[in-house]
N, CA, C and O of each residue as an XYZ file, in Angstrom:
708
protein
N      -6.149    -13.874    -13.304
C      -4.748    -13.609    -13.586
C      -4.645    -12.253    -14.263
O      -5.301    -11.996    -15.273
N      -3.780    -11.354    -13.673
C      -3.601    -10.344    -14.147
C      -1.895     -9.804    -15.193
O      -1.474     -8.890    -15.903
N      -1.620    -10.667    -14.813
C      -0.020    -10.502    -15.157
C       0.349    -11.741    -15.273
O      -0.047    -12.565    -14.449
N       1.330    -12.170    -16.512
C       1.646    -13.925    -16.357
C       2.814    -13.803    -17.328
O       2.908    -13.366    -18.475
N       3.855    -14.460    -16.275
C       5.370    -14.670    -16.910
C       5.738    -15.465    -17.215
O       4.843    -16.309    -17.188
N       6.976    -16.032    -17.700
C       7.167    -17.347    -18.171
C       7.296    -18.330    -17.143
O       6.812    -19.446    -17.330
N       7.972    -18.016    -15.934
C       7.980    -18.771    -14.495
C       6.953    -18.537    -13.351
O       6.852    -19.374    -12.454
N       6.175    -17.393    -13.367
C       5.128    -17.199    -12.492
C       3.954    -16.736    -13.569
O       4.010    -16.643    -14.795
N       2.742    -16.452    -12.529
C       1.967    -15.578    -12.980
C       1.336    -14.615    -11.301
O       1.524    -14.970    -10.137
N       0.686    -13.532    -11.747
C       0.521    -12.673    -10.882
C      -1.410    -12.507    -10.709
O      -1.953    -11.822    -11.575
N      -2.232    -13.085     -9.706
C      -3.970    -13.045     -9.999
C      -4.303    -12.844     -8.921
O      -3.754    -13.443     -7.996
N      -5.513    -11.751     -8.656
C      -6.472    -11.899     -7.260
C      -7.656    -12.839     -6.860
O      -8.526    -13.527     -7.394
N      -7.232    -12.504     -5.701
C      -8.026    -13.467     -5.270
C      -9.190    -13.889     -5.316
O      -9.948    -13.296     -4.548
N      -9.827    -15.020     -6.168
C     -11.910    -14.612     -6.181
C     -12.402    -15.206     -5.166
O     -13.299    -14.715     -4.481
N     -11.819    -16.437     -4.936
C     -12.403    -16.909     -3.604
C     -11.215    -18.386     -2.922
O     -10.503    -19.067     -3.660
N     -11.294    -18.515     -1.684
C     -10.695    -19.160     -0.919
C     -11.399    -20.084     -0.719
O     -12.396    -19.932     -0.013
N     -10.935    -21.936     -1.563
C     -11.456    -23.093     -1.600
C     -11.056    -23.249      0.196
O     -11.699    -23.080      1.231
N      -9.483    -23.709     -0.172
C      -8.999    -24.292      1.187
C      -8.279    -23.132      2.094
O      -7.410    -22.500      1.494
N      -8.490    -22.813      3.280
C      -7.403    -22.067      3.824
C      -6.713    -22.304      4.439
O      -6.884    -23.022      5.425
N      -5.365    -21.645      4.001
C      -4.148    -22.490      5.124
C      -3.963    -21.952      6.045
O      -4.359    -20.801      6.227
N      -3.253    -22.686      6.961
C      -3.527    -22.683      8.345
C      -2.442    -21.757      8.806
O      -1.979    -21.657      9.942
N      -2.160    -21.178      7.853
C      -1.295    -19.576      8.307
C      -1.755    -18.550      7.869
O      -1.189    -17.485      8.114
N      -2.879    -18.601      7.119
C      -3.601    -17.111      6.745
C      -4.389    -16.969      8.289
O      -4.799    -17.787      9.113
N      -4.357    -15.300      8.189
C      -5.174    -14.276      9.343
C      -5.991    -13.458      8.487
O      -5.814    -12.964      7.373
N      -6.686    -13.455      9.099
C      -7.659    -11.917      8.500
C      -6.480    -10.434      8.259
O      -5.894     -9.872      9.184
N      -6.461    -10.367      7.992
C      -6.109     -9.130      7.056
C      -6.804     -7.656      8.436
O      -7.946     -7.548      8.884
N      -5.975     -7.068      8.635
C      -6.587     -5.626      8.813
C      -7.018     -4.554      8.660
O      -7.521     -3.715      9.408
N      -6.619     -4.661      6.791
C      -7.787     -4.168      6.003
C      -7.971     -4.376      5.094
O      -7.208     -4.983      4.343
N      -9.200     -3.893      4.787
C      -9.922     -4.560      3.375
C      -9.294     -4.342      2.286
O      -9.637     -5.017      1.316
N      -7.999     -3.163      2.092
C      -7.873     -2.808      0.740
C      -6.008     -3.699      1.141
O      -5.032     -3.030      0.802
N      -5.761     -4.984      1.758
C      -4.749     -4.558      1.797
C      -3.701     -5.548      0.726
O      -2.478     -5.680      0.769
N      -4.484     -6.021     -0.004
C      -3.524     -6.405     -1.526
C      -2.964     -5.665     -2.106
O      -1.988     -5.846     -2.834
N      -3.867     -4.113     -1.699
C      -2.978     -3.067     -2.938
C      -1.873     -2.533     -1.729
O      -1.396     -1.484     -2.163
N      -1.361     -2.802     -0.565
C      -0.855     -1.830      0.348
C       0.545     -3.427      0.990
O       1.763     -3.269      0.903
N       0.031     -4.460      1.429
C       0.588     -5.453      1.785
C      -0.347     -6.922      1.908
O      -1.038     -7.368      2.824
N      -0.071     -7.354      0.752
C      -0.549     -8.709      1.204
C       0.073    -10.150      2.098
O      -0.242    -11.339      2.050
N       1.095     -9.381      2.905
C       1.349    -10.023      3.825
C       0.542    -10.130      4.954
O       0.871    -10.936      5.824
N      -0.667     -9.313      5.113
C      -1.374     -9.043      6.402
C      -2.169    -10.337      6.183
O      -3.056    -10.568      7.005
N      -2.057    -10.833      5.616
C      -3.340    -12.173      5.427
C      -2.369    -13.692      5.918
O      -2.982    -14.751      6.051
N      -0.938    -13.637      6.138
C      -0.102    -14.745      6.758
C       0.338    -14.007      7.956
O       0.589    -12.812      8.113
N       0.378    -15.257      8.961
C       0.429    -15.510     10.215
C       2.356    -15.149     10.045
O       3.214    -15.547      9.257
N       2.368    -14.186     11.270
C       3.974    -13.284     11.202
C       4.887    -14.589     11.620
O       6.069    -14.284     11.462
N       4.777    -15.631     11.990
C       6.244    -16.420     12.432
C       6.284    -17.168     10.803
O       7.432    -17.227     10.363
N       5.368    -17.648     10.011
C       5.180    -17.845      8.370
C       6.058    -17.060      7.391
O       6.714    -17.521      6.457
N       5.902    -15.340      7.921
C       5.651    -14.764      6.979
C       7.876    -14.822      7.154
O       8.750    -14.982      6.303
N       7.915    -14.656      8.271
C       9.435    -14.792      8.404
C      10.150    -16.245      7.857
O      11.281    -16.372      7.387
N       9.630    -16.773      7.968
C       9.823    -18.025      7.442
C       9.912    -17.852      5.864
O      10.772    -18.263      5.085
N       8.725    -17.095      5.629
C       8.695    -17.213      3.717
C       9.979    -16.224      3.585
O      10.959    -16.700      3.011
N      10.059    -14.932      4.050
C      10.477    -14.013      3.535
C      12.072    -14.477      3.746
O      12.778    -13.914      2.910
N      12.782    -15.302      4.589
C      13.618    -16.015      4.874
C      14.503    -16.531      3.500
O      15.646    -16.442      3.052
N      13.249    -17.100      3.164
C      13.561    -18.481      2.365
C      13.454    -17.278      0.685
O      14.193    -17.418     -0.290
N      12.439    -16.294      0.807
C      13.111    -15.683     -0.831
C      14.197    -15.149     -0.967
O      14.697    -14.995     -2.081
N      14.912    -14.667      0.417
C      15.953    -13.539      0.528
C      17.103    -14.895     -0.083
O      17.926    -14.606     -0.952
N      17.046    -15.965      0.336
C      18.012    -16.942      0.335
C      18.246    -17.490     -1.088
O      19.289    -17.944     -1.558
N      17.089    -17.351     -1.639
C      16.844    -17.671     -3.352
C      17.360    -16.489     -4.178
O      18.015    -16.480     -5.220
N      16.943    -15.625     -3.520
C      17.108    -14.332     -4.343
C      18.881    -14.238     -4.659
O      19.457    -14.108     -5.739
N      19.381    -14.344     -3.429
C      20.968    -14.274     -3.455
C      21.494    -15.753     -4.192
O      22.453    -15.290     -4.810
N      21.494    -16.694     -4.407
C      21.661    -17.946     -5.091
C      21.310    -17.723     -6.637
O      22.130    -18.006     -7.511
N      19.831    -17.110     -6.972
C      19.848    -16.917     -8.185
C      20.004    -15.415     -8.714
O      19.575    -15.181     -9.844
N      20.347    -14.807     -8.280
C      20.905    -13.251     -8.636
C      21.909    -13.263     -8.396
O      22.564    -12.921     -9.381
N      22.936    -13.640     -6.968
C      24.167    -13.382     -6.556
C      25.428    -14.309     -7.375
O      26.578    -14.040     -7.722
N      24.452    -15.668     -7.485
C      25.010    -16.793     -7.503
C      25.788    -17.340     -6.316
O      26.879    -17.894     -6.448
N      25.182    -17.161     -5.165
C      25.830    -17.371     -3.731
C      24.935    -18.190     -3.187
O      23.727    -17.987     -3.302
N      25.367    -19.052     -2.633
C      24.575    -20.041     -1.631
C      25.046    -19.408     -0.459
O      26.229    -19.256     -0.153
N      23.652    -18.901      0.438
C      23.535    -18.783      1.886
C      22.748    -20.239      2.594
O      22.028    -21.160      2.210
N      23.476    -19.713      4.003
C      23.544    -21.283      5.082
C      22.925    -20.270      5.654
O      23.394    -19.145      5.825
N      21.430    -20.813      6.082
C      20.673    -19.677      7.246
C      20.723    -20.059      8.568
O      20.037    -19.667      9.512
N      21.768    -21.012      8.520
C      22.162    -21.665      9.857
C      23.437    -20.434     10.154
O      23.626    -20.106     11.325
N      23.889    -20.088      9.562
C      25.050    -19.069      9.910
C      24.551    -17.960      9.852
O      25.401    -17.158      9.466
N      23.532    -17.466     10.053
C      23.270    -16.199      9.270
C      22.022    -15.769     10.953
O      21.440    -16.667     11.562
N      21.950    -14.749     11.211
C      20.930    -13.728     11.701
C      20.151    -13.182     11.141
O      20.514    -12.272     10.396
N      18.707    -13.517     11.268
C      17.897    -12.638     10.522
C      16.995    -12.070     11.738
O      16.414    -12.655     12.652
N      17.133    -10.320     11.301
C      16.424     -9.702     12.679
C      15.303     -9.337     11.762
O      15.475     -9.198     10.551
N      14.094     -9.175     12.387
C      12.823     -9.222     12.270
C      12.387     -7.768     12.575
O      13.176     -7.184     13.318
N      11.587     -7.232     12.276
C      10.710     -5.615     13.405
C       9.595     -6.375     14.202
O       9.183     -7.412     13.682
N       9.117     -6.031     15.268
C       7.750     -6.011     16.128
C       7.458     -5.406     15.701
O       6.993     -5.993     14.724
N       7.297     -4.490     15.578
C       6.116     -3.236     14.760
C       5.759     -3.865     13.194
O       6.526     -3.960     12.237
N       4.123     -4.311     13.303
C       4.000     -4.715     12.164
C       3.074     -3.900     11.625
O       2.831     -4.078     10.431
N       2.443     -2.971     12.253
C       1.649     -1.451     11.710
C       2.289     -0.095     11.881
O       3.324      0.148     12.501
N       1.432      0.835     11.169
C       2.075      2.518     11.634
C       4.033      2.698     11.637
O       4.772      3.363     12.362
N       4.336      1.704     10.400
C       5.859      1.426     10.886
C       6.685      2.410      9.163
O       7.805      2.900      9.026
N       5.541      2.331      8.202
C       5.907      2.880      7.394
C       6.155      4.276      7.496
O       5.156      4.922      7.814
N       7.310      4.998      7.300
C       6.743      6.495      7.033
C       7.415      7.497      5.710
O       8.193      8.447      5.624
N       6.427      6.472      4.584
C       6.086      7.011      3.167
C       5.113      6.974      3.019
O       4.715      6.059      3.740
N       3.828      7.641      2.202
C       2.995      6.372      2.027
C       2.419      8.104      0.841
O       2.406      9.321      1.023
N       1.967      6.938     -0.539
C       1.485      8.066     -1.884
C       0.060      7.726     -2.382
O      -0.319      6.662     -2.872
N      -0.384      8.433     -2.238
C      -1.832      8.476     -2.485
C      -2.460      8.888     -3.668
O      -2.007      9.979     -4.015
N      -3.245      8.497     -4.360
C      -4.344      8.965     -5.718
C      -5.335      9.428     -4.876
O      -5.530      9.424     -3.661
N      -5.877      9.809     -5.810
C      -7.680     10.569     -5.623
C      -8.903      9.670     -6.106
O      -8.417      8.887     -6.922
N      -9.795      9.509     -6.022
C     -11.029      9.281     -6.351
C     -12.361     10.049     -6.254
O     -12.771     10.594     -5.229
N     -13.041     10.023     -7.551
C     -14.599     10.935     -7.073
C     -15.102      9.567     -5.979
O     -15.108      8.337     -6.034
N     -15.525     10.724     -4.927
C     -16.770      9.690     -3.868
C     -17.634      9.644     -4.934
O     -17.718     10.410     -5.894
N     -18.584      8.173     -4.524
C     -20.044      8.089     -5.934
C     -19.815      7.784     -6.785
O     -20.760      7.841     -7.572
N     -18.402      7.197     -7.407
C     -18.457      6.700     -8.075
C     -16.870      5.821     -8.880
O     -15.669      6.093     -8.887
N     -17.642      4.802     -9.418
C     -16.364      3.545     -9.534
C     -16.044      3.495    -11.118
O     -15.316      2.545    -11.404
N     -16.421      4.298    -12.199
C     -16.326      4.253    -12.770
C     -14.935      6.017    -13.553
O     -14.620      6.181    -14.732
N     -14.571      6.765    -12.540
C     -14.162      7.998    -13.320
C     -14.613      8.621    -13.425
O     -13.919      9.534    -13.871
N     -15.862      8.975    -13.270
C     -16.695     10.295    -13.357
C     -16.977     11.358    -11.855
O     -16.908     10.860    -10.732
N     -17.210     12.455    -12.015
C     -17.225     13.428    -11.038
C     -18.060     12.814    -10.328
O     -18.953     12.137    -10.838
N     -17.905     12.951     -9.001
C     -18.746     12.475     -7.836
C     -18.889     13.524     -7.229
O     -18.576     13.468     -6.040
N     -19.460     15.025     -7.821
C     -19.547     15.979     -7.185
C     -18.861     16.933     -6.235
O     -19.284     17.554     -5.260
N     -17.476     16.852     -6.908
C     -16.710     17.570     -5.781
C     -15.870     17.319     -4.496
O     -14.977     17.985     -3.972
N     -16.736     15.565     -4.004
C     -15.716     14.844     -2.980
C     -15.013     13.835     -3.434
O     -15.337     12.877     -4.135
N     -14.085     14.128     -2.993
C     -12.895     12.933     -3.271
C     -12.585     12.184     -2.249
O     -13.186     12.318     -1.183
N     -11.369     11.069     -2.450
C     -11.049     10.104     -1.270
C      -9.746      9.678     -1.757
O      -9.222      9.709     -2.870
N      -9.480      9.392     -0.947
C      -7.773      8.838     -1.126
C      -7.776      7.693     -1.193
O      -8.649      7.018     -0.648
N      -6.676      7.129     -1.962
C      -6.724      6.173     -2.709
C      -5.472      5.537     -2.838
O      -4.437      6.176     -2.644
N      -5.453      3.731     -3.303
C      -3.901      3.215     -3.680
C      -5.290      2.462     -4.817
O      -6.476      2.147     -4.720
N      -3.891      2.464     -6.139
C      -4.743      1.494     -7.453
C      -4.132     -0.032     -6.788
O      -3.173     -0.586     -6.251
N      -5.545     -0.193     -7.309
C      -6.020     -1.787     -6.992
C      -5.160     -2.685     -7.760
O      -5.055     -2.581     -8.982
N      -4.550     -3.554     -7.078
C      -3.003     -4.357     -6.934
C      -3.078     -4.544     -8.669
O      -4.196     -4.245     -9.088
N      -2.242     -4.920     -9.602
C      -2.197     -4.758    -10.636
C      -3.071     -3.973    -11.793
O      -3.291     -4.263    -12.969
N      -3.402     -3.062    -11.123
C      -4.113     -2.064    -12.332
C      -3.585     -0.744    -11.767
O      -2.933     -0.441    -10.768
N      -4.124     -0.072    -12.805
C      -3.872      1.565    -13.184
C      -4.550      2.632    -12.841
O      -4.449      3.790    -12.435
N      -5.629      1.411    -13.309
C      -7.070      2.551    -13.552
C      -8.522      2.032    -11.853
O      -9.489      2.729    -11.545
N      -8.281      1.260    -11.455
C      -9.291      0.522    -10.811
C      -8.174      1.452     -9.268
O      -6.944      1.495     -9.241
N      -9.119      2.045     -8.220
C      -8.880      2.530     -6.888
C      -9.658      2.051     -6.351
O     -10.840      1.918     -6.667
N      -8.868      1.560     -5.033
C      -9.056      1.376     -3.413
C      -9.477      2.751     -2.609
O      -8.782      3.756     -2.460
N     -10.416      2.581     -2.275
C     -11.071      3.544     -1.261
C     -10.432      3.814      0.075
O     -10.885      2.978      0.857
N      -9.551      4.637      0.704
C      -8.967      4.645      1.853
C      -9.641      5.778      3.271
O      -9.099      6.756      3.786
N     -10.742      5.259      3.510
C     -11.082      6.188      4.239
C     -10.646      6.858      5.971
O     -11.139      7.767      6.639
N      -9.402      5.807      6.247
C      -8.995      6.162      7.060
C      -7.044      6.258      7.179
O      -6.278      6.086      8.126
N      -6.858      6.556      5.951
C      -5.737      6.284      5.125
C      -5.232      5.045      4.919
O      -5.770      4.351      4.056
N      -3.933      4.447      5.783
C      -3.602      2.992      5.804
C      -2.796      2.712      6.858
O      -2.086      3.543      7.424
N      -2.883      1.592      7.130
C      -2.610      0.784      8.428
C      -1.724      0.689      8.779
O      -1.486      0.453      9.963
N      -0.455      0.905      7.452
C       0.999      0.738      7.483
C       1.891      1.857      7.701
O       3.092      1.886      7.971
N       1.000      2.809      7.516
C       1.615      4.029      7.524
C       1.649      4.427      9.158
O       1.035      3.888     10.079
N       2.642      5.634      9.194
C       2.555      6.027     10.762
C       1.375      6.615     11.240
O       0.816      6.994     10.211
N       0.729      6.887     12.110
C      -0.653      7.652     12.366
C      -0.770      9.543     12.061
O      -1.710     10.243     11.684
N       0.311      9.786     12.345
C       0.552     11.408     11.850
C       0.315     11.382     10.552
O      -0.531     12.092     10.007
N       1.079     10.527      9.945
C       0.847     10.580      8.607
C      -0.606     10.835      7.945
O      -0.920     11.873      7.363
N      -1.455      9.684      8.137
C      -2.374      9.406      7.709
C      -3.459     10.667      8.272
O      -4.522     10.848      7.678
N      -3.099     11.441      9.379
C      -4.170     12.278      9.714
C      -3.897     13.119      8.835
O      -4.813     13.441      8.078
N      -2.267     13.871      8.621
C      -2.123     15.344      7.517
C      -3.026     14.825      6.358
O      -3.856     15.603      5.889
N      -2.906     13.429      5.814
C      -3.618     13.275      4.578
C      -4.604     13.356      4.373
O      -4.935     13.545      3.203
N      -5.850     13.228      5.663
C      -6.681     13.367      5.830
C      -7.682     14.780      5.636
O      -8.697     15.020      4.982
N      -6.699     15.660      6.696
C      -6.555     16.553      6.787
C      -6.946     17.554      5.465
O      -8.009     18.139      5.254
N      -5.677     17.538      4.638
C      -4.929     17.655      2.942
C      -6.601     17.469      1.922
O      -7.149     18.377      1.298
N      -7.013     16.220      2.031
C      -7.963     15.842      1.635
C      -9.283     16.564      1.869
O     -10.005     16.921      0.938
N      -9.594     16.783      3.282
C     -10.288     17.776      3.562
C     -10.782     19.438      3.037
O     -11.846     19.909      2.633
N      -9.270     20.056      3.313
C      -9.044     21.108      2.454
C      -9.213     20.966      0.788
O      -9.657     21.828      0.030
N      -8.768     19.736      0.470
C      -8.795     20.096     -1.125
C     -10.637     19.891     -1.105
O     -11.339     20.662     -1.759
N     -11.157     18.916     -0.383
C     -12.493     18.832     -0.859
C     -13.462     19.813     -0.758
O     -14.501     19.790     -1.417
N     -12.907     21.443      0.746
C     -13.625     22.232      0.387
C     -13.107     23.036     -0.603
O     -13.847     24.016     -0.679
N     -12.336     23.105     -1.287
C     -11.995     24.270     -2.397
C     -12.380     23.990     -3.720
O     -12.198     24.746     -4.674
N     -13.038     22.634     -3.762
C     -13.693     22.510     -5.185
C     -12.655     22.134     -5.939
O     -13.086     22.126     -7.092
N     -11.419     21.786     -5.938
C     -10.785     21.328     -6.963
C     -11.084     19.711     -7.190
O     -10.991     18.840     -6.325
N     -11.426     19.556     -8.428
C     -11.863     18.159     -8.688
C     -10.453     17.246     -9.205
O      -9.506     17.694     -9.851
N     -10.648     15.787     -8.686
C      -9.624     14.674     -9.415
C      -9.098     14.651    -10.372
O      -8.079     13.989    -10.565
N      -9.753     15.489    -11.359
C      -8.669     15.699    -12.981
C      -7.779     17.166    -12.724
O      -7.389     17.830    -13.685
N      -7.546     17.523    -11.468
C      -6.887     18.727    -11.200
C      -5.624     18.034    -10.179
O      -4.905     18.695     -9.430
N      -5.585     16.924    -10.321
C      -5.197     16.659     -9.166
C      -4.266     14.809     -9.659
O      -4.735     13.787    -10.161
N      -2.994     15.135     -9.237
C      -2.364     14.038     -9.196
C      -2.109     13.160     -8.346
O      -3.101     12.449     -8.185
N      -0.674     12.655     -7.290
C      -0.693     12.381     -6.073
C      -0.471     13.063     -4.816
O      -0.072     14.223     -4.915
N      -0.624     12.646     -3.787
C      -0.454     13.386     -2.343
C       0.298     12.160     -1.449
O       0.019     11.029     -1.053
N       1.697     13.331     -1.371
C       2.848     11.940     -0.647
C       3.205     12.661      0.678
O       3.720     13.774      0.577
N       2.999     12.175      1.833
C       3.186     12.388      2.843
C       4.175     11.200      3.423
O       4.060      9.978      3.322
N       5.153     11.972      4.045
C       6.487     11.543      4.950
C       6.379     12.180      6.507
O       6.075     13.345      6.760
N       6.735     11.027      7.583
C       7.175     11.116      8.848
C       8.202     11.116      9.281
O       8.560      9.948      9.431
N       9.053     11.908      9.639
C      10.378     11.598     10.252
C      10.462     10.741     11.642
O      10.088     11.238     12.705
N      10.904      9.620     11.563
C      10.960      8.907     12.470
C      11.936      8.863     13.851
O      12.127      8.017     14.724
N      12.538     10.455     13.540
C      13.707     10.887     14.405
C      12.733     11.842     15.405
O      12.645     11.720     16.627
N      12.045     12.798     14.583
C      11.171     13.945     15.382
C      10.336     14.001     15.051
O      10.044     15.197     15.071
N       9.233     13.218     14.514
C       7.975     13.015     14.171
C       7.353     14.030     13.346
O       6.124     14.054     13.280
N       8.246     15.105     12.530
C       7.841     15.892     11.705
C       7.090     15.354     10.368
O       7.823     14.794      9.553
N       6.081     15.433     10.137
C       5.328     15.471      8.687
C       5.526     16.565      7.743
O       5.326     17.775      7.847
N       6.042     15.715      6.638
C       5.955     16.584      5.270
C       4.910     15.857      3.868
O       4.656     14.703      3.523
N       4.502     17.307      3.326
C       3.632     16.539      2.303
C       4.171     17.116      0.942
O       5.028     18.000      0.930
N       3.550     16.495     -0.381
C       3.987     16.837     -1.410
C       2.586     16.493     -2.458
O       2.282     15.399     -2.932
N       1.925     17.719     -2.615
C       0.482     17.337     -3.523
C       1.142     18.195     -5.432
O       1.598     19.228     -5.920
N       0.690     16.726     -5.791
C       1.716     16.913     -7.260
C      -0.279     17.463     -7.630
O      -1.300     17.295     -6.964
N      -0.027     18.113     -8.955
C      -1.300     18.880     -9.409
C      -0.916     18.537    -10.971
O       0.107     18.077    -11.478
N      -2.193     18.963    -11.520
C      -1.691     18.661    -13.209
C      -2.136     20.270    -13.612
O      -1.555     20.698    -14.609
N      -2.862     20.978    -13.114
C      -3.365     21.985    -13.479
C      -2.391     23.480    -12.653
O      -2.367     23.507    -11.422
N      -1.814     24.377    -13.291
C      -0.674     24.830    -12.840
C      -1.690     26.074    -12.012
O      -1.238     26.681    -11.041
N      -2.715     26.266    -12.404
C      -3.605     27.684    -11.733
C      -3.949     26.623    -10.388
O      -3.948     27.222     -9.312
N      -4.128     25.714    -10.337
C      -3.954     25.239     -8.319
C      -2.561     25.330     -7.854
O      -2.284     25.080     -6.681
């Protein structure tokens, strides 16, 4: 348990006694910190997400919805559909914060922490594919110029989903980069 409220609490996962018969494998390994919906079966996940939207408005709105009257449209596109996606840094070599010699990797912090990063070596699954290559890309360049992870804040790359233009935005802490 990482987080615990008076009506919930928030914990990862250590291991899976029973599995229900709507979890899927996941399409990637890091994807608690990105969507942990990839691990329920999509006619479920509409089903769940259904049923919070319906709670949510009852106990926030104070409105009772009838989902018998109601349309809920869904996307097919359940990858490459995002086009935001913000990235940290990490030294390669190492899990603790210390210089890993100059290479870095892109990164999302590991689902309720700060300090603990997900390794993204092929960016993420959710994001559009342009996306994830500029970042790649971005990453590349910064790793030959020697600027190390304490020089370095996030890297947010956007797709326009009208004309497929990519834009990036690499925040720095050090004003001479």
């Amino acid at each position: 348990i990482f987080r615990e409220k008076k009506n919930f609490a928030e914990a990862n996962i250590v291991e899976i006694i029973t599995k229900s018969p709507h979890r899927i494998e996941p399409k990637e390994s890091h994807y608690t910190s990105c969507s942990p919906w990839q691990s329920v079966d999509y006619e479920y996940q509409k089903e769940l997400k259904r049923d919070i939207l319906i709670k949510c408005y009852k106990s926030l709105a104070a409105t009772e919805i009838n989902p018998v009257n109601l349309d809920f449209y869904f996307p097919t596109q359940h990858f490459n559909y995002r086009n935001k996606l913000e990235f940290s840094f990490g030294p390669l070599g190492s899990d603790k914060g210390e210089s890993g010699g100059g290479n870095l990797f892109l990164a999302f912090h590991e689902r309720g922490t700060h300090n603990k990063l997900v390794e993204l070596n092929e960016g993420c699954a959710l994001g559009m594919e342009e996306m994830n290559k500029v970042a790649l890309e971005i990453l590349a360049a910064i790793n030959k110029s020697g600027i190390t992870e304490w020089d370095l804040k996030t890297l947010t790359v956007r797709q326009s989903k009208f004309n497929n233009e990519v834009i990036a935005m690499l925040l720095v802490k050090n004003e001479s980069e």
